[in-house]
N, C-alpha and C positions, 0 to 999 in steps of 0.2 A: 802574199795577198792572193787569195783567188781570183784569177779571172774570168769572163766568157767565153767559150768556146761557140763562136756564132753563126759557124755553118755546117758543119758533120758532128756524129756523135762518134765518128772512131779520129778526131782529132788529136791530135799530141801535142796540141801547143802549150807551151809553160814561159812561164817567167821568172824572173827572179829578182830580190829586194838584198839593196846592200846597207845593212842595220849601222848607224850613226852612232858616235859616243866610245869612251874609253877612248881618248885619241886619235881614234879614226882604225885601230888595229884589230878591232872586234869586228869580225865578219857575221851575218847572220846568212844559214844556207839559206837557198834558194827551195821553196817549199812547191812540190808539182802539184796541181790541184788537176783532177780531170772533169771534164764536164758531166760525165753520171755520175750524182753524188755518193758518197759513200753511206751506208745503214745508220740511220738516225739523220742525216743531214737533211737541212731545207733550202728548197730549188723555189728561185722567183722566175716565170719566164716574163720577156716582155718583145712582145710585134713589133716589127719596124715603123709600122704604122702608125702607133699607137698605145698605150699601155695593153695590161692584159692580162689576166690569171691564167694558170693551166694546172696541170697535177705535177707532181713531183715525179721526178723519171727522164727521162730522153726528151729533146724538142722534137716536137710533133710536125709533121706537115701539113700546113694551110689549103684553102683551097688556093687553086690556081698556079700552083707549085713552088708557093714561098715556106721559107722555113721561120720558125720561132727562134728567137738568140733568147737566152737565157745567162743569168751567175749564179754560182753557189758559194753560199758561205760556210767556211770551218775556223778551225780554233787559232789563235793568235796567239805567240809568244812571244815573251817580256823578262828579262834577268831581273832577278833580285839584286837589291843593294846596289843599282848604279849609282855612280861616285864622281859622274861628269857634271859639266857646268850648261850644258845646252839640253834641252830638253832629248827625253830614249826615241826615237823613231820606231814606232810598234810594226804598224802596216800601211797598208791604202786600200781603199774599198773605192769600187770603179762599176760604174753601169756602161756594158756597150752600147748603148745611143747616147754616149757623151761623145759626141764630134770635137771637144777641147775647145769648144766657142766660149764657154761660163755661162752656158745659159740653163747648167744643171748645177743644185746645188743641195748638198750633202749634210746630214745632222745623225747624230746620235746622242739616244738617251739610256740611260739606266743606270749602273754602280758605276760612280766614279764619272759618270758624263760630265765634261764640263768644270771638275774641277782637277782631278785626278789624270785624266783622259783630254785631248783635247783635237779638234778634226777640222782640216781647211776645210769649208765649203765648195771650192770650187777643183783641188785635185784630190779630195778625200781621204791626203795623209792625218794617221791618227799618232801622237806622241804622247807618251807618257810625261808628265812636270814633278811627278814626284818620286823619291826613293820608295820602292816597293822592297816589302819583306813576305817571304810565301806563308814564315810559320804563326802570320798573324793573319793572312788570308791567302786561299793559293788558285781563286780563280775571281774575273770578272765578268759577270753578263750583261751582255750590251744589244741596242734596236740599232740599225740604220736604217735610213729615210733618205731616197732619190725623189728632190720635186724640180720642177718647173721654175728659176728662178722670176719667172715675171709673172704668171701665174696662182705660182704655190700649188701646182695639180700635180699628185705623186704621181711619179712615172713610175715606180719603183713600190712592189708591196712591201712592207716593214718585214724586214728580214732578224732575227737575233744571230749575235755570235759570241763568243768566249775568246777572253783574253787571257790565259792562263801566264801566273807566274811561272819562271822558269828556275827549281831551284839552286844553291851553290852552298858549298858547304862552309856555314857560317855559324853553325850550333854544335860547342861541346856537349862531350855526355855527360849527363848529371847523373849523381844519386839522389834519389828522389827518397828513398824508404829510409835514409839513416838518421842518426848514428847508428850502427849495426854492431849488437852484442851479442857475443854466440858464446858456446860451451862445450869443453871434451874432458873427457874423463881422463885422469894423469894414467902415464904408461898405457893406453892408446894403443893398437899397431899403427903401422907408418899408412896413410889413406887412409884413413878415418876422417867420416865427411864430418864437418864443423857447422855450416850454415850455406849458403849460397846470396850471393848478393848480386844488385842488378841493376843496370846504369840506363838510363834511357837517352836518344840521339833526337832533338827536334827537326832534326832533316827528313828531306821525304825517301823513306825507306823504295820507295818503285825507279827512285831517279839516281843512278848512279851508286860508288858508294857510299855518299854522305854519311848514311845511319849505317851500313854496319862497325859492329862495335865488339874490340877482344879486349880481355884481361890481363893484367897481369899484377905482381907483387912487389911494389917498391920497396917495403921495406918488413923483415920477419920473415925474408926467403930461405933461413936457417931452418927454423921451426915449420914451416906451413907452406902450402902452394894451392894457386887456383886454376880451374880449369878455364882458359884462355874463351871456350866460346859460353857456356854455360854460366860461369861463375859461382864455382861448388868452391867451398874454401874445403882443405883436406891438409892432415897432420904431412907433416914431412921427415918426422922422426919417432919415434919409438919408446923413449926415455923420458916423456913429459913429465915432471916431479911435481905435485903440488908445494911441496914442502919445503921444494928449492926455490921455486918462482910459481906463484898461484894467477897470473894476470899477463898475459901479452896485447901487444898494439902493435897490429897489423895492418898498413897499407894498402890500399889498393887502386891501380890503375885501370879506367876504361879507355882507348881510344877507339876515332871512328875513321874510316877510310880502310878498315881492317886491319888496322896497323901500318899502311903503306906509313913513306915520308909525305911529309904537309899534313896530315893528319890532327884532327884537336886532340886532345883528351882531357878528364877530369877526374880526380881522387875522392877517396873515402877510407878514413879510420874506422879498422875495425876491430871493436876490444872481446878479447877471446879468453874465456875464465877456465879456467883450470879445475874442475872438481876433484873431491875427497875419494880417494878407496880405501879401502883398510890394507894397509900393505905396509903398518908399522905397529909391530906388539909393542905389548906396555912396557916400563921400563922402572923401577924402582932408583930415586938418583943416589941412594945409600942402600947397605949392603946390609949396613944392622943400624938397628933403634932402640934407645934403651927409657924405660918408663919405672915409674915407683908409683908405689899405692901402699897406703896403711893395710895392716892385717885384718884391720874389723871394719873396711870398707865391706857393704852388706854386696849380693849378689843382684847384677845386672848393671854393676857401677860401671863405666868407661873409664878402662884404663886409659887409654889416647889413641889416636888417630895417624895413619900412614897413608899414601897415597902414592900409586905408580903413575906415572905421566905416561902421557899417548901423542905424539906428533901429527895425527889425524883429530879429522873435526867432524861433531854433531854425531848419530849416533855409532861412528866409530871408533869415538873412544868410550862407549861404554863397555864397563867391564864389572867383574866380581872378584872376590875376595874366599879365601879358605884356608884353615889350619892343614897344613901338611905332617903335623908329628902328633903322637898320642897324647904325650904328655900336655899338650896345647888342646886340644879338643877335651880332654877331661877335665881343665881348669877353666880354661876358656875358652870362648865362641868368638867368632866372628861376622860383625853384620856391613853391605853394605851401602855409605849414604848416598841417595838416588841423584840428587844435588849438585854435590860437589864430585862424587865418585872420587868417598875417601872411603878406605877401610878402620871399622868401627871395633877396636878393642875390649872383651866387655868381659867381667867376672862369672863365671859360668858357677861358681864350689867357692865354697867359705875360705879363705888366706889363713894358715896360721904361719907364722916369724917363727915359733920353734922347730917348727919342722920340716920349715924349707924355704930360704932366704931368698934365692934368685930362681924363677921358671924363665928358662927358653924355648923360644915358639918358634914355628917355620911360617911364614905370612903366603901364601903362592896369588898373582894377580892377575887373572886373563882375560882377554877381548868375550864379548856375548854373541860378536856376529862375526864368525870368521868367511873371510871371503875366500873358496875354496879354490881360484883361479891363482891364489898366492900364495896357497901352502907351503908351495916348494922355498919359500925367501925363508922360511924355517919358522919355529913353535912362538906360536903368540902368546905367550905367559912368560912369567918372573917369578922370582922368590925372593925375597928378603928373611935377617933374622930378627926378632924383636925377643929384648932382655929385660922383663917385669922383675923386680926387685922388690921385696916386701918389706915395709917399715914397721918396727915394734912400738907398742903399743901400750899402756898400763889396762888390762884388761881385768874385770872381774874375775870372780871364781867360777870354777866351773863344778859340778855338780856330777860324783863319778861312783857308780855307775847310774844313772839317770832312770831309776828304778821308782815309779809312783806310786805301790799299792803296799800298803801295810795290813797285819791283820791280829787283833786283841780280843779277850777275853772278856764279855761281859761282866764276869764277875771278879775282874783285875781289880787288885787295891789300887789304893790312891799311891802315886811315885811307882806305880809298875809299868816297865822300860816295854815302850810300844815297837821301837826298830829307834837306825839309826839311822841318818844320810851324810854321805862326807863331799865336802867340795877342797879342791886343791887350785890353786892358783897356777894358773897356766906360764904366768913370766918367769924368766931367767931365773929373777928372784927370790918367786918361791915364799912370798911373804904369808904370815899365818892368817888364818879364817876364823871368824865368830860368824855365830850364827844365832835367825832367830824364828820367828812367827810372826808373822802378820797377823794381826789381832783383827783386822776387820773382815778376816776368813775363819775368827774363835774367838765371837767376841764372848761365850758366857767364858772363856777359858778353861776349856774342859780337857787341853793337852799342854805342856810345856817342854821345854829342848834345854838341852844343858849346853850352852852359851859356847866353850871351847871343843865339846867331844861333838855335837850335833845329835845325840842321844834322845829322843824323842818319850814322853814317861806320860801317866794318864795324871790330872788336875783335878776330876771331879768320877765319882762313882757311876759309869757307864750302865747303860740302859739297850736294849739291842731292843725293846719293843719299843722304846721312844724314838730313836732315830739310831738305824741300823749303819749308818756311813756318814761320815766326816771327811770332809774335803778344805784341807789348808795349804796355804803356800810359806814355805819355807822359805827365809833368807840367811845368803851366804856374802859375807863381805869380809875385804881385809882390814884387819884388824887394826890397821894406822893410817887406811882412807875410806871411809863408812862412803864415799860415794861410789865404790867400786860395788855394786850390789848385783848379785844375779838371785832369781829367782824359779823357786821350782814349787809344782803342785805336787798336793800329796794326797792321796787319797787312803781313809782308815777306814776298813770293812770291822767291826765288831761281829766277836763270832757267838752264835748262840752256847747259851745251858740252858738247863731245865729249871729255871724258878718260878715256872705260873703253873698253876693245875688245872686240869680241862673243865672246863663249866657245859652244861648244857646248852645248846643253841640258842634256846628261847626259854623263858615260864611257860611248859605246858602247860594246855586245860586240856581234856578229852571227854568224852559222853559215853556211859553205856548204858539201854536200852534194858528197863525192867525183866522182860524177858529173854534178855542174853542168853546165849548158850557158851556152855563151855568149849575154851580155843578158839572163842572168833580173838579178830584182831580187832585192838583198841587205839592205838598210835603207836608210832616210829621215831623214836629220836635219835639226836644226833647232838656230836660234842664240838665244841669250838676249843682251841687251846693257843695262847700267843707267841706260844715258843716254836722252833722252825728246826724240827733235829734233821741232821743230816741223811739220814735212813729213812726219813716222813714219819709220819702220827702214823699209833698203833695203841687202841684205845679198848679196857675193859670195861664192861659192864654186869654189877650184878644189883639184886638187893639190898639196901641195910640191913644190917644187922637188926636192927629193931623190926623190919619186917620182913624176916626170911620165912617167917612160919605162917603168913599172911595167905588167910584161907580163898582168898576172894580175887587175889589177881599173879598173874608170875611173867619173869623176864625173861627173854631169851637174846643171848647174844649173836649177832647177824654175820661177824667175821668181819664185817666192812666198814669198821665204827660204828653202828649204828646199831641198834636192841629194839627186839618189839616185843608191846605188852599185850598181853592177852588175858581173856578170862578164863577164871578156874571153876567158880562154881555155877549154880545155875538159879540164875530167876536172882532179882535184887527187889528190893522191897522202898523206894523212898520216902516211904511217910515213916520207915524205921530210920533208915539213913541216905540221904541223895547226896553229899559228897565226900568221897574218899582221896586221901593223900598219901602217893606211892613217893617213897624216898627212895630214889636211887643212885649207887654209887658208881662212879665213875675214876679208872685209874688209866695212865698214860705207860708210853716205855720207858720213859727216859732214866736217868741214872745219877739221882736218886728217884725213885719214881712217886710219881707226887698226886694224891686225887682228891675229889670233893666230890658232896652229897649234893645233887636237884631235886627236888618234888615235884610229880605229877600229880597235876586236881583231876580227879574224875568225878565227873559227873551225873548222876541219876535221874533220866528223863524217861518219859513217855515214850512212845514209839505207836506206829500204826500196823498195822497189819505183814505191811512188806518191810520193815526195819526204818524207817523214817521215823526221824525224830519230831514229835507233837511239840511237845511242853516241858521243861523243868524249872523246877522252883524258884530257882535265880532268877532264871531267864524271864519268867512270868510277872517277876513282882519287878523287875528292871521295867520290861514293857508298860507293865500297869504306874506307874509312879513318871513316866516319862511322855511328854509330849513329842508328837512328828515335828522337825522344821516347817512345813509349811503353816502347821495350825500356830507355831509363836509366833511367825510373822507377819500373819492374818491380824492375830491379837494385837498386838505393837501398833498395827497402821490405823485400828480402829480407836486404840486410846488417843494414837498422835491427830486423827483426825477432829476427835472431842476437847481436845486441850487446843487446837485451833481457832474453831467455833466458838467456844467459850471466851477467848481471847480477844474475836472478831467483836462480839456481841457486848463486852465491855468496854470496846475502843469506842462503838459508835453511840454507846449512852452517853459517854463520859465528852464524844463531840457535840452533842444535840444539847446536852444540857449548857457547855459555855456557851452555844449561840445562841443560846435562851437570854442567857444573864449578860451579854453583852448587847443583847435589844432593851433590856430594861434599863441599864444604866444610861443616861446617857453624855458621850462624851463632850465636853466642850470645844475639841476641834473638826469636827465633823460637822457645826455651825455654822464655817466660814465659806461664805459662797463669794467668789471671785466675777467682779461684775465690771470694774475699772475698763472695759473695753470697749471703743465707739460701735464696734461691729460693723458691718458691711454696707456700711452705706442706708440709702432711701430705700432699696429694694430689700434689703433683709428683713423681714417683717417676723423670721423664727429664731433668732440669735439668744433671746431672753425668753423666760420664763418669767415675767412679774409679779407672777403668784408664790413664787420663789422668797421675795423682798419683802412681801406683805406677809407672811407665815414664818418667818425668818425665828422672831421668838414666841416663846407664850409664857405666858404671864398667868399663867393659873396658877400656879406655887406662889406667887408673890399675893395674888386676890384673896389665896386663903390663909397666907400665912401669919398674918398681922392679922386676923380677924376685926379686930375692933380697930383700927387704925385710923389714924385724922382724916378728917375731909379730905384735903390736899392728895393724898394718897390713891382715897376713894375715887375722887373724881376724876385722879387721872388716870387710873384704870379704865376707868370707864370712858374714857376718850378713848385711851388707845385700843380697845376692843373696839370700837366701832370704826375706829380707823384701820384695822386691820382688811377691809374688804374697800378701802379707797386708795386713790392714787397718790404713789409717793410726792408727799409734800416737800420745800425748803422755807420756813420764814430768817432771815438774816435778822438774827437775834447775838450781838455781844455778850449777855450776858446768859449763856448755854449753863442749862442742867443736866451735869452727869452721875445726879444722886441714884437714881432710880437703876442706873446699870450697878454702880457703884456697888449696892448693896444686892445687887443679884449673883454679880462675881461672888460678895464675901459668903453672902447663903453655899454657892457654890463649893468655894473652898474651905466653908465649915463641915459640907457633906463628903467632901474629900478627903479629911483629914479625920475625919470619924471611919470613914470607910478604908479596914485595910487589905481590901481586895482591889482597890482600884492604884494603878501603879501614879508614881510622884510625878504627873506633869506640872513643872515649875516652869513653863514659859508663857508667857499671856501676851499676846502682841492686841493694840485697838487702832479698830480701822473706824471710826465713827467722824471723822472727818478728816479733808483733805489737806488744809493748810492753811496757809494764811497767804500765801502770795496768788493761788487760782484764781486769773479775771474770771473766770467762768462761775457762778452762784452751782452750789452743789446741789444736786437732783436727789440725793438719796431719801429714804423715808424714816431714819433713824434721828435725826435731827427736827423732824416735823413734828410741832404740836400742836399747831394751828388746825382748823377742820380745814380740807379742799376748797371751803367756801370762801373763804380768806385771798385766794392765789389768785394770779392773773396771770396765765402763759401765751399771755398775745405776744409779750416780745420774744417768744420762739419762732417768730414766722420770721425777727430778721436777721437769724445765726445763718443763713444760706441753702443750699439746695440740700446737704447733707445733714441737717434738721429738721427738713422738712417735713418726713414721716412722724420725725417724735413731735413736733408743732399738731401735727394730726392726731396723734393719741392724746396726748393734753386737752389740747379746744375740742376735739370732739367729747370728751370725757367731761369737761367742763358743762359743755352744754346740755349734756345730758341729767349731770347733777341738778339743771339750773332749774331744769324741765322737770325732776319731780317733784322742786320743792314747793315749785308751783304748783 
């Protein structure tokens, strides 16, 4: 506890405090405090007098030669984890003008004031009441307060000070980072670092040596070791095998105290993997392999599969595959599967069983990545043997020597031997061959095979200008299993002769020019021939005989097939003769050699001055006798345009006249005017046409038709014409007359059935009244024979509002009648 030093500042006075608890055998040293505080600390002084502030530093001299006493306060310690039953005894805080009367009295506030912390008032011991732990907090800051107990007037300026925990070692080392997994490469040198692992001490590393903390290996100290301060895990052997043990579990120990005795410590497993090298070749688990395959397995078939084992993993055991002997690489290859990393056996050359039953291969299987740090463990490759055995087969014919082209004489008889082709049966066997053609490669049958020799002979009489080659396929099979078939193409070239004679190219025509002279050129011709001799065309040309003494034109042969005519004499006359026909003959090489006569037309035309041809007589009367294209089809558009027209002008007489004749007839349905409708009410005043109902019929046909007709007749005509311009009447008469329509229909359908241009309407429907059940008296004017003057339509005024209007045309109409008859 710090005291005052309350008269010099070169005083030496100290004290000391004997710390309470653990029995009484725990001493706490005696801590010297000197009156100049040390750097950082805070000085209260206080006057005998009086309280009193000053600066921090040495007590000052007064006037009058008093001195200032002063205390200083510093830091307090306290053990962790006390374990007694009486409260810790920390310190005592003391003001020198406490005379020990209690009439100063002491407090403190801050962490832990009051409940943790606790302080007599009157001798300013402070004790701890609770177990303190530093690694949960490792100091306390605290005020105290000297007042006046009767007062409450600080004597004393609030001073802080620190109660610090005092630590003890009561925290093992942990591993805090684990589980810890680490990794080295097998066969390693001996120290090869693995991982480093790291334990941490909750003690206070500045206080003793709680937290320092060493390593070591409980267990896997065979294999591994660590560095004691560091904590480097490292090989401790040489010989790591993956392939013996791929996984160790290594131990380890931290203690703190540095290892001294009483020391904590705490563990950690640590699992340490082993990784792959390549440092084991492949290994074949057999020595030989033996496989079978048909002989007429086609090429690229898998014979089967081998595979070397590799006691390493991931890409060291990849490897590859190779034929080590000749006889394996010329039959077969080797490929290999990327997968499974098997070696792929595969038919490289066609098998045949007669000529060689069993191949043996050499297989060699080596690593792809050799690690060159391990060469010396010796050759990473294998060999194995593999024994492919070939199965027999019943195999077709085979086709020997496999020769396609033939070649015959166009002018071969029929049964003349074209070639032959022989096939043999490849099995042991030996069984015999028939043979044939395939007829859908000759379908006219223009070649045939003699069934046992394979003799191949001509069917129809060859043409080399029709079709110079023939292409069929031959079949070969054994004679007692038609499904054993092989097949071969054959190709038949026909060779020429000379049987066509050369013809001229074209029908020449040529022109010569009245005043010709002699030796101009006339034309050049040339021969075509269908025949193809082997040496090429070599072609004569002369005359006929009938015109070798032809005064007027001559031939000369050119050497190159071709002859040109020229003129012999001079000046041609066409109104004597304008066309001449040169016959010329024409012979070939061939042997027998074969020729034919062409004709040349010459011509006798006009000419101008410089040798252009004007006019000749053919030509002129072709011209004159022949229209251009453009003027026929001038002609054409203008007859098609008249045959239109004319067409046009007949359609619309022949319209104009029926709508004539269908105004004059006229129809009986086109009479019926549909009036059954109340219409729109009082406001509709346009719904009807009434002039409609009163022009409905006319009765002129019926006035003239009877001429002399009864009274009865007469006079009713003569009402209803005058009724025609009045309003539709009703008088409710039972005994209704429908004489008068009666015989208006049958005039009707007497003019109907005279007329047989008007088609057979046989339906007649009468609207002339409504019924017999209607409360309503019928308005129409077909029933009316009475004059309007008869009627009385006052009671229209009491059908309701929607009557109204028509109450109004009645009674108005009414009264108007009434009014001229007056």
């Amino acid at each position: 506890m710090p005291v005052a030093c309350p008269k010099s500042t070169t005083c030496a006075a100290c004290w000391s405090v004997m710390a309470k608890g653990l029995q009484g055998f725990l001493w706490t040293v005696l801590l010297l405090f000197c009156a100049v505080p040390p750097p950082g600390a805070w000085a209260a002084q206080m006057e005998v007098g009086g309280p009193g502030l000053g600066q921090p530093g040495a007590p000052a001299l007064l006037a009058g030669g008093r001195v200032k006493r002063g205390w200083v306060w510093n830091q307090f310690f306290v053990v962790e984890e006390y374990t007694g039953t009486e409260p810790l005894y920390v310190g005592k805080i003391h003001s020198d003008s406490d005379e020990g009367d209690g009439s100063i009295k002491y407090t403190i506030s801050g962490e832990g004031a009051g409940t943790i912390f606790l302080i007599d008032e009157i001798t300013g011991d402070i004790h701890a009441t609770e177990r303190l732990d530093r690694e949960q907090k490792t100091f306390y800051t605290l005020r105290a307060q000297a007042r006046d107990r009767q007062t409450d007037r600080l004597l004393e300026p609030e001073s802080e000070f620190i109660i610090k925990v005092q630590d003890i070692n009561d925290s093992e080392p942990r591993f805090l980072e684990g589980p810890y997994i680490g990794s080295v490469a097998e066969l390693s040198p001996v120290g090869t670092s693995v991982m480093q692992v790291m334990a941490s001490d909750a003690d206070d590393p500045t206080y003793g040596s709680s937290a320092r903390v060493v390593y070591s290996v409980l267990e896997g100290e065979q294999h591994f070791t660590v560095d004691s301060k560091t904590g480097v895990i490292r090989t401790a052997v040489a010989n790591l095998d993956r392939e013996t043990q791929d996984r160790y579990e290594v131990v380890i120990r931290a203690t703190d105290m540095a290892g001294q005795l009483g020391g904590l410590s705490g563990s950690t497993t640590v699992t340490i993997v082993v990784t792959d090298v390549n440092d084991n070749p492949p290994r074949f688990p057999q020595k030989m392999y033996q496989f079978s395959i048909v002989e007429t397995a086609p090429v690229g078939t898998a014979v089967g599969r081998v595979k070397a084992e590799d006691s390493d993993v991931g890409e060291n055991t990849d490897m590859m595959y190779q034929m080590k002997d000749e006889e394996g690489v010329e039959m077969f290859r080797v490929t290999t599967d990327g997968n499974t990393q098997e070696a792929i056996i595969v038919v490289q050359k066609p098998l045949d069983y007669e000529s060689k039953k069993v191949h043996t291969i050499v297989v060699e299987a080596l690593n792809k990545f050799v690690d060159p740090r391990f060469v010396d463990l010796g050759t990473f490759r294998d060999q194995t043997i593999v024994r492919v055995s070939v199965l027999d087969v019943d195999e077709p014919p085979e086709f020997r020597p496999p020769s396609d082209l033939m070649e015959v004489q166009e002018d071969a008889h029929i049964g003349s031997v074209v070639g032959v082709v022989t096939a043999l049966d490849p099995d042991t066997a030996n069984h015999p061959v028939r043979y044939a053609i395939d007829r859908s490669t000759d379908v006219d049958r223009i070649f045939n095979i003699d069934a046992n020799t394979g003799a191949i002979v001509t069917g129809k009489i060859l043409d080399r200008e029709t079709a110079g080659w023939h292409n069929i396929t031959v079949l070969a099979m054994e004679a007692d299993n038609h499904s054993q078939v092989s097949r071969a193409s054959l190709r038949i070239r026909i060779l020429d002769v000379n049987d066509n004679p050369p013809e001229l190219a074209t029908p020449y025509e040529a022109a010569v020019c009245e005043d010709a002279k002699p030796g101009q050129l006339i034309q050049t011709v040339s021969v075509v021939d269908r025949d193809e001799p082997q040496g090429g065309h070599r072609f004569y040309f002369a005359l006929a005989p009938e015109a070798s003494r032809n005064p007027h034109f001559s031939l000369l042969d050119v050497k190159d097939n071709t002859a040109a005519v020229h003129t012999q004499s001079v000046g041609f006359n066409r109104q004597e003769q304008d066309v001449y026909l040169l016959p010329i003959l024409v012979v070939d090489s061939g042997h027998p050699a074969l020729s034919s006569t062409g004709t040349l037309t010459i011509h006798v035309c006009g000419c101008d001055s410089s040798g252009a041809i004007q006019s000749c007589n053919s030509t002129a009367y072709i011209m004159s006798a022949t229209l251009s294209p453009g003027a026929l089809i001038a002609l054409l558009v203008c007859v098609l345009i008249l045959v239109v027209l004319v067409l046009l002008i007949l359609t619309l007489k022949r319209h104009h006249k029926s709508h004539l004749t269908s105004e004059d007839d006229e129809d009986m349905r086109d009479n019926v005017i549909k009036y059954n409708d109340e219409g729109g009410g009082e406001q509709d005043t346009e719904a009807y046409d009434m002039s409609a109902l009163r022009s409905l019929y006319d009765f002129s046909e019926i006035k003239g038709g009877d001429g002399g007709g009864g009274p009865r007749e007469g006079g009713l005509s003569g009402n209803l014409a005058s009724e025609l311009h009045a309003l539709p009447q009703w008088v409710q008469n039972p005994d209704l007359d429908f004489s008068l329509f009666k015989d208006y229909i049958c005039k009707k359908v007497e003019q109907a059935d005279e007329d047989i241009s008007v088609p057979p309407y046989d339906s007649f429907q009468t609207y002339a009244f409504e019924g017999l059940d209607s409360p309503i008296p019928s308005l129409s004017s077909i029933n009316t024979w009475s004059s309007s003057s008869e009627q009385d339509f006052s009671y229209l005024g009491g059908w309701g509002p929607r009557f109204r209007q028509l109450a109004a045309l009645y009674t108005g109409r009414r009264g108007e009648e009434e009014g001229e008859e007056s």
